[in-house]
Backbone as ProteinMPNN parsed JSONL, in Angstrom:
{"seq_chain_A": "XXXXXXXXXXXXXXXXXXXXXXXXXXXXXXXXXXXXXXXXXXXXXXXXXXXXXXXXXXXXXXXXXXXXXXXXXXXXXXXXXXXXXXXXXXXXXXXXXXXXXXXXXXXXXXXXXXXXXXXXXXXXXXXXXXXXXXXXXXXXXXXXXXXXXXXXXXXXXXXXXXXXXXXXXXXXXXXXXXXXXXXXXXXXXXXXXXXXXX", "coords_chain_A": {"N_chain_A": [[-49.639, -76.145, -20.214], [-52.351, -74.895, -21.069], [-56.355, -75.459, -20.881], [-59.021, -74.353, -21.845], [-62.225, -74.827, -21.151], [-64.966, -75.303, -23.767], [-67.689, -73.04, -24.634], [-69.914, -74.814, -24.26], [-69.348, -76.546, -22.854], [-68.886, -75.507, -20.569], [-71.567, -74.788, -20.27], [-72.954, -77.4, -19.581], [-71.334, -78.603, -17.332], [-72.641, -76.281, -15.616], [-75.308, -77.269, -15.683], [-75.362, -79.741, -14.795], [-73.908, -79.453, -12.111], [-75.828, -78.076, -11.208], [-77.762, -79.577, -11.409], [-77.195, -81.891, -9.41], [-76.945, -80.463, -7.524], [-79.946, -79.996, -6.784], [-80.754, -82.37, -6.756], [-79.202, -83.469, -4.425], [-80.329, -82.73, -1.647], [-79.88, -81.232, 1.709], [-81.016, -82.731, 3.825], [-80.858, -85.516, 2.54], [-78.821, -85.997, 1.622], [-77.842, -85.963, 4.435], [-79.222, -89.023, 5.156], [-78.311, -90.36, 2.975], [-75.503, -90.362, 4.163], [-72.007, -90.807, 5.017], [-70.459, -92.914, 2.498], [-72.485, -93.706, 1.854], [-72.647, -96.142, -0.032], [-74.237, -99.254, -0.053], [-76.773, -98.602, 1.234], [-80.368, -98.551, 0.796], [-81.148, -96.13, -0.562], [-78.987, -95.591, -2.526], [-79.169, -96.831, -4.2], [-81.613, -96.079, -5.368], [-80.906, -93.206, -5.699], [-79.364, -93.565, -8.16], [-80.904, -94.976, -9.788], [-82.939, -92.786, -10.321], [-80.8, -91.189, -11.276], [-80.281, -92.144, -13.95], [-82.973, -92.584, -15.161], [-83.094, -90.263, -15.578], [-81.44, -89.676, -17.974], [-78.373, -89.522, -17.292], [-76.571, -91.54, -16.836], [-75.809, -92.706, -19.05], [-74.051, -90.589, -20.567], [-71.105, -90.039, -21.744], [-71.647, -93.372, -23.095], [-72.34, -94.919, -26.736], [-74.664, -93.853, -28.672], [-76.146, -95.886, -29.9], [-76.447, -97.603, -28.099], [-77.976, -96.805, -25.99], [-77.256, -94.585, -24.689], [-76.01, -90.849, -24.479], [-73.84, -89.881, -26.127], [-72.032, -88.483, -26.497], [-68.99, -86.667, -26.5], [-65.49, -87.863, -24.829], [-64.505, -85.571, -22.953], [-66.954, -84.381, -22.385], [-67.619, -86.283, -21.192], [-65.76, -86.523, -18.651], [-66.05, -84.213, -17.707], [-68.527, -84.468, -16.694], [-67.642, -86.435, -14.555], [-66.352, -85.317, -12.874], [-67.631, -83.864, -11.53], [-69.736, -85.37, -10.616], [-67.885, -85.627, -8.581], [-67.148, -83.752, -7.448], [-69.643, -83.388, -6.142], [-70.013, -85.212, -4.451], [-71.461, -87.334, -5.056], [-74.171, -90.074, -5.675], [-72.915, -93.215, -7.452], [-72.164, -95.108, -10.09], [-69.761, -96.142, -10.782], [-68.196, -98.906, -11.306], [-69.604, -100.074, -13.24], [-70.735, -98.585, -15.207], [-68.334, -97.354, -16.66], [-66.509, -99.832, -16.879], [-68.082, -102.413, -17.103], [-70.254, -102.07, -18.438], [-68.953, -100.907, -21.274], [-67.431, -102.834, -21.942], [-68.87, -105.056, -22.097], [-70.485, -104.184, -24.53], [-68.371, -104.174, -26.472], [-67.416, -106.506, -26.489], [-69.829, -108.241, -25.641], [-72.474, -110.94, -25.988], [-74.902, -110.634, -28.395], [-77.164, -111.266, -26.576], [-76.072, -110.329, -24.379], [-76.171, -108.34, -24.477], [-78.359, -107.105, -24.478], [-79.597, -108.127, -22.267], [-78.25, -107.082, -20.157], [-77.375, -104.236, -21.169], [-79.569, -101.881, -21.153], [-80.634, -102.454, -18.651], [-78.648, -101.381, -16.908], [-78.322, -98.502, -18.099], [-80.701, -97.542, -17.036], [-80.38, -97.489, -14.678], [-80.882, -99.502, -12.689], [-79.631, -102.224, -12.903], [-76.561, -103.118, -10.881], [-73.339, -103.815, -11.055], [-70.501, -105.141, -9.227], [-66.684, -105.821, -8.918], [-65.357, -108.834, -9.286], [-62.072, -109.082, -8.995], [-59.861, -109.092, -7.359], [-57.745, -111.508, -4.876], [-57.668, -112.977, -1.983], [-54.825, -114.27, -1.262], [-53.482, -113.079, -4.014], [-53.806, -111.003, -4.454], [-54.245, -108.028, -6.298], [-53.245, -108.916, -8.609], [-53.955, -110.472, -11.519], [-52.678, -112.653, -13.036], [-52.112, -114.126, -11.361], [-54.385, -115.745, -10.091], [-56.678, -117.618, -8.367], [-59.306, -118.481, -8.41], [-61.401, -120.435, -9.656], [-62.997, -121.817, -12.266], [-65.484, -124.551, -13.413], [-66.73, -125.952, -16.389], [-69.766, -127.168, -16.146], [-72.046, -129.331, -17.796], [-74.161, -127.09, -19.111], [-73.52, -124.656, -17.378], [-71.336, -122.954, -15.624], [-69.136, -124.042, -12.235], [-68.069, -122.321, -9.722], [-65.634, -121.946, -7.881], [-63.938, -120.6, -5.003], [-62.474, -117.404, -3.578], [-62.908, -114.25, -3.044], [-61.997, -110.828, -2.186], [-62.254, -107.312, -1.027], [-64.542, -106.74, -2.659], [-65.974, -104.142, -3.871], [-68.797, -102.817, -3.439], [-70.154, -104.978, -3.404], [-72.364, -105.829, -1.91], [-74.485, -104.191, -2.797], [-74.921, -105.082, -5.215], [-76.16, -106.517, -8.345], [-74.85, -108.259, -10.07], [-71.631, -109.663, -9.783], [-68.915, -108.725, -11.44], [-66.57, -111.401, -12.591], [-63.455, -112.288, -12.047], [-62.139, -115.494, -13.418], [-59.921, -118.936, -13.096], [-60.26, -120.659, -16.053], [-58.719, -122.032, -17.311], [-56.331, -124.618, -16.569], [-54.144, -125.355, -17.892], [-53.291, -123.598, -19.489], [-50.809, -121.134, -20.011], [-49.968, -118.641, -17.206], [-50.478, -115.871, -17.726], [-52.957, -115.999, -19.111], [-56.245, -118.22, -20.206], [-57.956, -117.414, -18.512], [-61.397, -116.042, -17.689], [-64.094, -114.0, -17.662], [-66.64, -114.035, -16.17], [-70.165, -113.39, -15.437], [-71.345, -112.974, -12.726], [-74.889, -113.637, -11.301], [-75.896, -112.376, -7.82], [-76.973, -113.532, -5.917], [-77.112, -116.004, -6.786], [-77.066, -119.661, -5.823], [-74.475, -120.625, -3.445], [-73.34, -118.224, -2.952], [-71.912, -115.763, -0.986], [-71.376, -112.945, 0.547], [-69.529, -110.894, 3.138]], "CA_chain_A": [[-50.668, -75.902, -21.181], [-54.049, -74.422, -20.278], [-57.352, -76.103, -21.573], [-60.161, -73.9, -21.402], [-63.653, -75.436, -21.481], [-65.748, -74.543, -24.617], [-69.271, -72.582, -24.054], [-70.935, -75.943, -24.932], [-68.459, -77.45, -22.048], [-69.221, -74.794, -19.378], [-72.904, -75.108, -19.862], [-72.869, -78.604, -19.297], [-71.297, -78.165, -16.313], [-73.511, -75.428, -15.147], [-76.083, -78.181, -15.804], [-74.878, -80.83, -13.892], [-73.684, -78.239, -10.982], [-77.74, -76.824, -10.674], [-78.821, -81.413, -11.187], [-76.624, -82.779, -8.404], [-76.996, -79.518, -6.238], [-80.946, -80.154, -6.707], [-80.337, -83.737, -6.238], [-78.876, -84.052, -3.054], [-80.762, -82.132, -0.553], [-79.232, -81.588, 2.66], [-82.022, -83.923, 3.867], [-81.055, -86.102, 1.006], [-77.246, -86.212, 2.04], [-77.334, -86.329, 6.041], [-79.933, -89.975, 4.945], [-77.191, -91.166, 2.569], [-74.438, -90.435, 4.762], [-70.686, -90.575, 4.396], [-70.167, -93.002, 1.624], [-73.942, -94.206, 1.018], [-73.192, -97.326, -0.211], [-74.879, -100.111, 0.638], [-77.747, -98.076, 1.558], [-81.046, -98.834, -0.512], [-81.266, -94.339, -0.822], [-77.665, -95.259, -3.131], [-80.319, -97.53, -5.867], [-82.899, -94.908, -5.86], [-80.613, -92.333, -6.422], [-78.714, -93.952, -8.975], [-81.994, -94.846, -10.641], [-82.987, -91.773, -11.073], [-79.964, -90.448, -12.435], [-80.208, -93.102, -14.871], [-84.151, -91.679, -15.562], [-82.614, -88.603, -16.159], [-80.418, -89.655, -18.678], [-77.384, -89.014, -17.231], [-75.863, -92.447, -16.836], [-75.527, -92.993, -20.232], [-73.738, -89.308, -21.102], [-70.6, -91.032, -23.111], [-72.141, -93.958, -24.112], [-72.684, -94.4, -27.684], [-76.682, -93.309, -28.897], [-77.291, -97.426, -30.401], [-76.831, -98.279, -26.736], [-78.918, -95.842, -25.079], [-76.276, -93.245, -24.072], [-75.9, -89.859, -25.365], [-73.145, -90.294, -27.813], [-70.794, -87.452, -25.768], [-67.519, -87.137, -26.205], [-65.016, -87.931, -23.452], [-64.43, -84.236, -22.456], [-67.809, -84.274, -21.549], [-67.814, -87.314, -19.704], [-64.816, -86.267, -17.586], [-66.968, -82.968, -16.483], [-69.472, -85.111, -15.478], [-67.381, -87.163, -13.886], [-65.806, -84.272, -12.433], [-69.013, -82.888, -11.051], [-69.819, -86.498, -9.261], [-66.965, -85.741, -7.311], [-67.493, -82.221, -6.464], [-71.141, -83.542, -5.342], [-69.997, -86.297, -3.259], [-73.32, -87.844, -5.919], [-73.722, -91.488, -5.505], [-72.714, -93.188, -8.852], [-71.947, -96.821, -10.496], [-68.786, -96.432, -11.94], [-67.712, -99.939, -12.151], [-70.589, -100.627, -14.075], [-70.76, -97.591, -16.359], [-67.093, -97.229, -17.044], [-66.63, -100.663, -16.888], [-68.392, -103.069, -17.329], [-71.03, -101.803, -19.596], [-68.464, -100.486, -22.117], [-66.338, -104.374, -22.02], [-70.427, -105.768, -22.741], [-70.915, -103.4, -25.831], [-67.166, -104.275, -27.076], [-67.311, -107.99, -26.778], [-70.545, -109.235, -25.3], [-72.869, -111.171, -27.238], [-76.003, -109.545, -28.216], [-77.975, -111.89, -25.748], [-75.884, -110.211, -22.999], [-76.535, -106.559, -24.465], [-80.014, -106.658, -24.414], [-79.794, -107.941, -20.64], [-77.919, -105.624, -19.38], [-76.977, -102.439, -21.321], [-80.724, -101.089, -20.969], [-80.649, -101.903, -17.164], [-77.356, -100.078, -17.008], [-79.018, -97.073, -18.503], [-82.031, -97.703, -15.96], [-79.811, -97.525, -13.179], [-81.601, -100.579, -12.374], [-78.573, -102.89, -12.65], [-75.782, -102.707, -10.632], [-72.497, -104.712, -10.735], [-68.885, -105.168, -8.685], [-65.659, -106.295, -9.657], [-64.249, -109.788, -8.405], [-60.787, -109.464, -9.139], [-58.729, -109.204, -6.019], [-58.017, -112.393, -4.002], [-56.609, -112.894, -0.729], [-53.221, -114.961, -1.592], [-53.0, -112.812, -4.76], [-54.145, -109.276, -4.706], [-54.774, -107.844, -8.039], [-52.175, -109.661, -9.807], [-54.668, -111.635, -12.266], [-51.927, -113.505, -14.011], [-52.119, -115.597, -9.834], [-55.72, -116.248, -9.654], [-56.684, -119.054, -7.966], [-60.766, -118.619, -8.232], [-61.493, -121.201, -10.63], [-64.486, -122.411, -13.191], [-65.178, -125.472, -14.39], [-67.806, -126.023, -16.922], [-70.609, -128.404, -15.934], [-73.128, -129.258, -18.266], [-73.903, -125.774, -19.717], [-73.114, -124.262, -16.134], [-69.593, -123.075, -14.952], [-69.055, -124.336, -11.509], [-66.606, -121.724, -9.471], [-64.881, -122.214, -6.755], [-63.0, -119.543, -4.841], [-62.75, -116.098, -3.06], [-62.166, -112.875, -3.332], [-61.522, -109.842, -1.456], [-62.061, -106.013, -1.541], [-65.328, -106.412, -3.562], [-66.663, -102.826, -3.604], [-69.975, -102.926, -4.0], [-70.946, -106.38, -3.516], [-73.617, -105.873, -0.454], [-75.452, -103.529, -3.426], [-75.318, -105.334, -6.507], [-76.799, -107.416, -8.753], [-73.982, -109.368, -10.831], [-70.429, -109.58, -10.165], [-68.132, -109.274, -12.592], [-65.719, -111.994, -11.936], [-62.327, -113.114, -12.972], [-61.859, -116.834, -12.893], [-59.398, -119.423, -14.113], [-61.036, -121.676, -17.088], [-57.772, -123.19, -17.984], [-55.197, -124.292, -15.97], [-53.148, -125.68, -18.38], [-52.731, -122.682, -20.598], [-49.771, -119.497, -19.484], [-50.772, -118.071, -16.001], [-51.246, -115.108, -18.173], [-54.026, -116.943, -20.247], [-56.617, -119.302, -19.573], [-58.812, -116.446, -17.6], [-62.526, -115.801, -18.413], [-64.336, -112.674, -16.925], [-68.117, -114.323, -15.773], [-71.427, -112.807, -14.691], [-72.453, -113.893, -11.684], [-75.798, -112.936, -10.445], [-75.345, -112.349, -6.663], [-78.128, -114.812, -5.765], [-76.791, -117.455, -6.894], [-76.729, -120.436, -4.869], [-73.613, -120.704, -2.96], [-72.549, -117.151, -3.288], [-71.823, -114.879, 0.204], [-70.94, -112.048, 1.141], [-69.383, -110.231, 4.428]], "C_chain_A": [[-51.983, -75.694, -20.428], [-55.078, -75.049, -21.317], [-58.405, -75.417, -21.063], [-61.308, -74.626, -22.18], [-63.909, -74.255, -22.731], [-67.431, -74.032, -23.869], [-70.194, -73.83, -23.727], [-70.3, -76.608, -23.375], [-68.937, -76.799, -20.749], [-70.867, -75.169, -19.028], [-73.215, -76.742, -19.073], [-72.542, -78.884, -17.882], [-71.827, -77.408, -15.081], [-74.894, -76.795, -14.895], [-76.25, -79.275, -14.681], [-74.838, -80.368, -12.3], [-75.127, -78.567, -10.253], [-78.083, -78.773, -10.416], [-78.536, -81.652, -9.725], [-77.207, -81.624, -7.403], [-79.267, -79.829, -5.923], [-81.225, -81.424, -6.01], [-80.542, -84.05, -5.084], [-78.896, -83.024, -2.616], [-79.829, -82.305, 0.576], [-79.508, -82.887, 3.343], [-81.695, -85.329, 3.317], [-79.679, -87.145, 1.634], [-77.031, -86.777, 3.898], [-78.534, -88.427, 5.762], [-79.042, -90.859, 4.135], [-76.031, -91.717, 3.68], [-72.851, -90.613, 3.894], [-70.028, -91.206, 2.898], [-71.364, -93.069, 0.579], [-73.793, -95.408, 0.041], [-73.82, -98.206, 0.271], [-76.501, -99.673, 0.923], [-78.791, -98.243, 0.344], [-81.063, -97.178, -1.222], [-79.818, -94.775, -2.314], [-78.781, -95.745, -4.448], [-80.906, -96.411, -6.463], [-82.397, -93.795, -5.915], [-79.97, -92.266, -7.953], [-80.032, -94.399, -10.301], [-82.977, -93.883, -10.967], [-82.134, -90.914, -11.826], [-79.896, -91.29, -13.595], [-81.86, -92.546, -15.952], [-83.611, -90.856, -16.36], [-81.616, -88.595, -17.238], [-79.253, -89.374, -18.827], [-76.288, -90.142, -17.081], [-75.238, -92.64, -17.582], [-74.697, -91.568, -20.912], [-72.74, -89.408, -22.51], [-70.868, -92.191, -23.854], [-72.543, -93.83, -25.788], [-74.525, -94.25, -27.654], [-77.292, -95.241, -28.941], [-77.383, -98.015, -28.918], [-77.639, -97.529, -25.364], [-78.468, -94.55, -24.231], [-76.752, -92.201, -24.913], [-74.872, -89.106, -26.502], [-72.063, -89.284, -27.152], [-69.737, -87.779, -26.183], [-67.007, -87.512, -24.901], [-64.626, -86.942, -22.604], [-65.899, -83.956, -22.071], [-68.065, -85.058, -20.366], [-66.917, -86.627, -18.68], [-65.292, -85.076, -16.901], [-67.952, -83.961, -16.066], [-68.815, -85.703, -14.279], [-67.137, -86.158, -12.207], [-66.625, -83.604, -11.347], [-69.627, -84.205, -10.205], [-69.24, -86.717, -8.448], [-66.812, -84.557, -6.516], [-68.807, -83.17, -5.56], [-70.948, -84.394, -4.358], [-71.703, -87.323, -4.071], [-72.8, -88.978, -5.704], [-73.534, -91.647, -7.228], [-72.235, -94.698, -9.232], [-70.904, -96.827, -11.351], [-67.69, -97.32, -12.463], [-68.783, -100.399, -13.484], [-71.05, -99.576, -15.143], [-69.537, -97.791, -16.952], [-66.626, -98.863, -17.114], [-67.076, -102.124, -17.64], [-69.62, -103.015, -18.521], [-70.031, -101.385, -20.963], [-67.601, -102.228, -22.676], [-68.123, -105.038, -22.399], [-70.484, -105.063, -24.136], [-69.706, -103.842, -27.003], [-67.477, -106.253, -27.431], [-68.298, -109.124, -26.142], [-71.502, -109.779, -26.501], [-73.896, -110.311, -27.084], [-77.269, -110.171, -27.077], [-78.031, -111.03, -24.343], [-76.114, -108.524, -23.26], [-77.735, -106.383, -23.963], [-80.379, -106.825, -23.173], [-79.612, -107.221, -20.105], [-77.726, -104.111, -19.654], [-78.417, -101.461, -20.945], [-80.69, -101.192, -19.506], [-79.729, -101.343, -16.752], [-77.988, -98.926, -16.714], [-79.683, -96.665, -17.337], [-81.008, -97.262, -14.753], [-80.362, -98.742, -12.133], [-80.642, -101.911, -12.347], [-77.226, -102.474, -12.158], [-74.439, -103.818, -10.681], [-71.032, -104.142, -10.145], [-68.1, -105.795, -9.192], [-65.119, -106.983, -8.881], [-63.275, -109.885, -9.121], [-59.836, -109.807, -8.167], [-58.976, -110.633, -5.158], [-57.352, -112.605, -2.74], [-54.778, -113.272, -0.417], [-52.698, -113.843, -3.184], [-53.033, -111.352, -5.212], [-54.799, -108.655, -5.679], [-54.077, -108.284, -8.787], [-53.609, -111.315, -10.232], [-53.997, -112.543, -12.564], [-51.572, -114.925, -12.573], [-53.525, -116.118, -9.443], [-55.567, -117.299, -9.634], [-58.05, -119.444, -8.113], [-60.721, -119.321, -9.419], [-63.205, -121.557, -11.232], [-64.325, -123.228, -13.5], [-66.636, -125.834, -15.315], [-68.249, -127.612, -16.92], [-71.841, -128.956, -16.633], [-72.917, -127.88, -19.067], [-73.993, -124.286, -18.43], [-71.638, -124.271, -15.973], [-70.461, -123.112, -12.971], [-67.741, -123.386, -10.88], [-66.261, -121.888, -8.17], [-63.958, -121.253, -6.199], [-63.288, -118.214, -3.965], [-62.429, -114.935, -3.377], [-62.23, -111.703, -2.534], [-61.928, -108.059, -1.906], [-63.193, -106.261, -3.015], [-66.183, -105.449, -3.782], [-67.768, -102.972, -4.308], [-70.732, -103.682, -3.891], [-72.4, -106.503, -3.092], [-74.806, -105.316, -1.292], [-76.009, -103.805, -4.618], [-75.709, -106.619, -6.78], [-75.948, -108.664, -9.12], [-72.621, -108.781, -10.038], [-69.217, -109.821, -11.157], [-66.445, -110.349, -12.823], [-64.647, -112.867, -12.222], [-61.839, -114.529, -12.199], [-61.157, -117.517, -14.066], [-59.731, -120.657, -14.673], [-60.058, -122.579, -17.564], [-56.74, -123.467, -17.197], [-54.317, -124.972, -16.483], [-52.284, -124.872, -19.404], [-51.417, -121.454, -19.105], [-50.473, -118.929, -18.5], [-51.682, -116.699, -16.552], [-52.579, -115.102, -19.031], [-55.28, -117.574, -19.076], [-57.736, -118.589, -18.161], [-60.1, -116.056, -17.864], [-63.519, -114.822, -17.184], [-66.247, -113.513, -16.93], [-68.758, -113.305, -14.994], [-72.035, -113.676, -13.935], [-73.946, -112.959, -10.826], [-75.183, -113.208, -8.716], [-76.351, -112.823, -5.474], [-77.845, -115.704, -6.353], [-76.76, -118.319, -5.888], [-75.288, -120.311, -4.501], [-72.786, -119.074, -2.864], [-72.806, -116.026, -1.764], [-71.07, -113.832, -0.055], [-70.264, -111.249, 2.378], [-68.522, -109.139, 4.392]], "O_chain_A": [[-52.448, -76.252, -19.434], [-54.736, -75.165, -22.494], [-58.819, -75.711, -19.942], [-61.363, -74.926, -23.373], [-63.5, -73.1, -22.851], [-68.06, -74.524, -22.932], [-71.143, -73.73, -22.95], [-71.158, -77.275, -22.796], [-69.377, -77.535, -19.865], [-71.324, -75.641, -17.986], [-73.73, -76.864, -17.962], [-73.424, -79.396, -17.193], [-71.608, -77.694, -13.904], [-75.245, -77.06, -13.746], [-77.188, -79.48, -13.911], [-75.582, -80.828, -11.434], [-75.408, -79.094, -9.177], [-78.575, -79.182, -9.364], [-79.438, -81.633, -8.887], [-77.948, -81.992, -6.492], [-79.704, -79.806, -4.772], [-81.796, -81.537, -4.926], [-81.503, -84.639, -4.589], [-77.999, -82.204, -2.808], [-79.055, -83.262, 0.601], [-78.738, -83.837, 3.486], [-82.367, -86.272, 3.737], [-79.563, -88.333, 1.935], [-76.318, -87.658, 4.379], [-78.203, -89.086, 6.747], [-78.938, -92.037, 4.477], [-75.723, -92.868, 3.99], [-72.605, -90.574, 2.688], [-69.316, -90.506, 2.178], [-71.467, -92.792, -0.616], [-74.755, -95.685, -0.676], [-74.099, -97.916, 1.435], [-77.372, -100.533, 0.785], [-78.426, -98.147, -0.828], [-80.982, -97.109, -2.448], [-79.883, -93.92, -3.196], [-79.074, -95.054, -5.424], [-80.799, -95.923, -7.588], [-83.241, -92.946, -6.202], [-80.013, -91.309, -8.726], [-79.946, -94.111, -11.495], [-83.817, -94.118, -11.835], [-82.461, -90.134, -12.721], [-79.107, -90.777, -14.389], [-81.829, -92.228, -17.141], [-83.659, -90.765, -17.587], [-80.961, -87.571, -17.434], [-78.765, -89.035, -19.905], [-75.116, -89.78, -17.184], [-74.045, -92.82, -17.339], [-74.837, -91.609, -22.134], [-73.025, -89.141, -23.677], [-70.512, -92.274, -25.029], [-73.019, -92.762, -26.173], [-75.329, -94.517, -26.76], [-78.262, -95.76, -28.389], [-78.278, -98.796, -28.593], [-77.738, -97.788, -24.165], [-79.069, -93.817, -23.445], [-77.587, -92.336, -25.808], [-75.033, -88.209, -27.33], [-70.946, -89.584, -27.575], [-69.379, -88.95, -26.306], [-67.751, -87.544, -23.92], [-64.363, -87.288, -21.452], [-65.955, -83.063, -21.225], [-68.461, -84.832, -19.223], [-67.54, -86.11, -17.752], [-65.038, -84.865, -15.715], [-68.053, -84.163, -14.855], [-69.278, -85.552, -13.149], [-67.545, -86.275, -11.051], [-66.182, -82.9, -10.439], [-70.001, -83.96, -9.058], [-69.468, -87.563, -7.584], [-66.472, -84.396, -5.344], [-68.679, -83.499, -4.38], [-71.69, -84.364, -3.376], [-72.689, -87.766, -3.483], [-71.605, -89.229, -5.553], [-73.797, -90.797, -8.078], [-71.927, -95.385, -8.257], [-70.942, -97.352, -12.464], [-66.807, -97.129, -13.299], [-68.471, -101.017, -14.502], [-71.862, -99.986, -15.973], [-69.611, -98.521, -17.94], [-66.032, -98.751, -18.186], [-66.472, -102.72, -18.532], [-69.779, -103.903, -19.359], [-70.673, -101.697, -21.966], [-67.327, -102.471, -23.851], [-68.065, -105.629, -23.477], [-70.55, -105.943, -24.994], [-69.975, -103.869, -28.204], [-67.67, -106.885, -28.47], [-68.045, -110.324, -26.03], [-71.464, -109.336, -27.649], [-74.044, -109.487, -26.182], [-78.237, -109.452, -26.827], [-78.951, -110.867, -23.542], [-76.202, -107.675, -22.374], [-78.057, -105.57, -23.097], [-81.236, -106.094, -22.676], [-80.43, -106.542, -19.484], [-77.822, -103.14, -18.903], [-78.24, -100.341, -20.465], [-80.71, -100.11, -18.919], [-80.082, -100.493, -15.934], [-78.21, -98.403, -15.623], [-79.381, -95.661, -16.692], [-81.449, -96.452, -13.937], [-80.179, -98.734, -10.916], [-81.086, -102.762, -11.576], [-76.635, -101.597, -12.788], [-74.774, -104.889, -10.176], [-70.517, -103.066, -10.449], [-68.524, -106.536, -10.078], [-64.48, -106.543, -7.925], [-63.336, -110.732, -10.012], [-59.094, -110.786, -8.245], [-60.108, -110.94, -4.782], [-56.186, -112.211, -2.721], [-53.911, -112.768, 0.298], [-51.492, -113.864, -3.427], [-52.417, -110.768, -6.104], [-56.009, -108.83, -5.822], [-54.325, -107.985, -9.955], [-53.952, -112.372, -9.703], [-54.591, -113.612, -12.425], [-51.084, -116.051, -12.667], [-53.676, -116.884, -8.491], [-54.833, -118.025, -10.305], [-58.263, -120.651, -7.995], [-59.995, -118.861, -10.3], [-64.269, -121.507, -10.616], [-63.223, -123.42, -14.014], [-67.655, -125.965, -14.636], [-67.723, -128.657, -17.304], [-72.807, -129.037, -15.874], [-71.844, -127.548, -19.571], [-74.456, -123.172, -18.678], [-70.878, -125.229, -16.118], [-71.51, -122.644, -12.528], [-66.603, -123.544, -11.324], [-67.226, -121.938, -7.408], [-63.029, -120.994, -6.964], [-64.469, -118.028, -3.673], [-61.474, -114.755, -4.133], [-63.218, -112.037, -1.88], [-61.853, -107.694, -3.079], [-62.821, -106.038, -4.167], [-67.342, -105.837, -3.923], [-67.828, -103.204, -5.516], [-71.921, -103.484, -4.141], [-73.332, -107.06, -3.672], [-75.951, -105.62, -0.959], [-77.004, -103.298, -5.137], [-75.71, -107.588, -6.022], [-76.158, -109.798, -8.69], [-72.554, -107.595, -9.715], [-68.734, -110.893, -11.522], [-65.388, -109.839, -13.192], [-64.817, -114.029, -12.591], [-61.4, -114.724, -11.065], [-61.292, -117.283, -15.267], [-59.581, -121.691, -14.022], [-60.314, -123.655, -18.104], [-56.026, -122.482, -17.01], [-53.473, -125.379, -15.685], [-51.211, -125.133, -19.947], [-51.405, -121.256, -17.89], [-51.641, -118.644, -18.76], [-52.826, -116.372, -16.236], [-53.058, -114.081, -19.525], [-55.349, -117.517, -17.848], [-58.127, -119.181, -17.155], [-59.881, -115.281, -18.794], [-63.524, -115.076, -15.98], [-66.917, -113.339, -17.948], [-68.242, -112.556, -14.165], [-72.805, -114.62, -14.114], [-73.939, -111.998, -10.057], [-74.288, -113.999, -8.418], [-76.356, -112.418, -4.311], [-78.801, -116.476, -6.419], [-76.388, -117.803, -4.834], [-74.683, -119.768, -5.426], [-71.567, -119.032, -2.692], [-73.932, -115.562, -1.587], [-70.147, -113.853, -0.869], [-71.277, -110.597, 2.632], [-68.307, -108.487, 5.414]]}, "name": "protein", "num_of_chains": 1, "seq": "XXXXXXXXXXXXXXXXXXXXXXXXXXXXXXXXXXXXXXXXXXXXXXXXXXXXXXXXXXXXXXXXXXXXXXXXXXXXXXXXXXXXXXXXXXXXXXXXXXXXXXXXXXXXXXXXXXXXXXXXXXXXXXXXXXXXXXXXXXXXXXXXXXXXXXXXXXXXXXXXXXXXXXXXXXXXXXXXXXXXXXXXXXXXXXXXXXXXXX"}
């Protein structure tokens, strides 16, 4: 089956094409370098594509996106990978969409606008060294102290960490419930006391 883009679909594309190619100067690119993470140039590009309203493309409108379908998103996406463009797509695809679904509104108003901004960035602690990505073996644990969880634990293969703000981080809250259970997905700022990196 063939799927040809609509006019509305091409332009868009064309759009994006002429942004990123404007974007990232040669200048721009040999200063990033090969992956450009980590690098502060990855923020300040990412916060201006966020300016530019392009972070938000599928998002819905009440959260500061542009309400797109997902055939648009996927040309964008599409077009951040032609460009080699830097881009936050645990935290667009991600983690901002799992906040809008089931955070409270305390935690919208924190983060979905710095989302947008490009001004917040977060990684994903799932993977651990004894367990890989198999969640249903986590060993990183929480225990709630006061009105503080207390966690304990490591994790592995955190892309992104060195650049962001929060991690998004799966730990186990119960250990008396079904391995598959008993799991609670925390925001950790990445300043927290006790919290490293390498």
């Amino acid at each position: 089956m063939y799927l040809a883009e609509t006019a509305e679909q091409q332009a868009l594309r064309k759009e994006l094409r002429e942004y990123f190619a404007a974007l990232l100067t040669p200048e721009v690119r040999a200063e990033l370098g090969e992956s450009g993470e980590g690098k502060p140039l990855f923020r300040e590009l990412v916060r201006k594509i966020g300016a530019d309203g392009w972070l938000g493309l599928g998002w819905p409108k009440e959260f500061g996106g542009q309400g797109r379908p997902a055939t648009d998103q996927f040309i964008m996406f599409d077009e951040i990978q032609r460009a080699h463009a830097p881009f936050p797509f645990v935290t667009v695809n991600t983690v901002g969409p799992a906040i809008m679904a089931h955070g409270t509104q305390a935690q919208k108003d924190q983060y979905l606008t710095g989302i947008m901004k490009g001004e917040i960035n977060f990684a994903i602690g799932y993977t651990e060294p004894e367990s890989g990505t198999d969640l249903a073996s986590l060993r990183c644990s929480a225990v709630l102290d006061g009105d503080e969880w207390v966690i304990n634990g490591n994790k592995v293969y955190t892309s992104g960490a060195n650049q962001s703000d929060y991690v998004w981080l799966a730990c186990r809250t119960d250990t008396e419930a079904p391995k598959h259970q008993g799991i609670t997905l925390i925001i950790v700022p990445t300043n927290s006391p006790g919290f490293t990196w390498t």
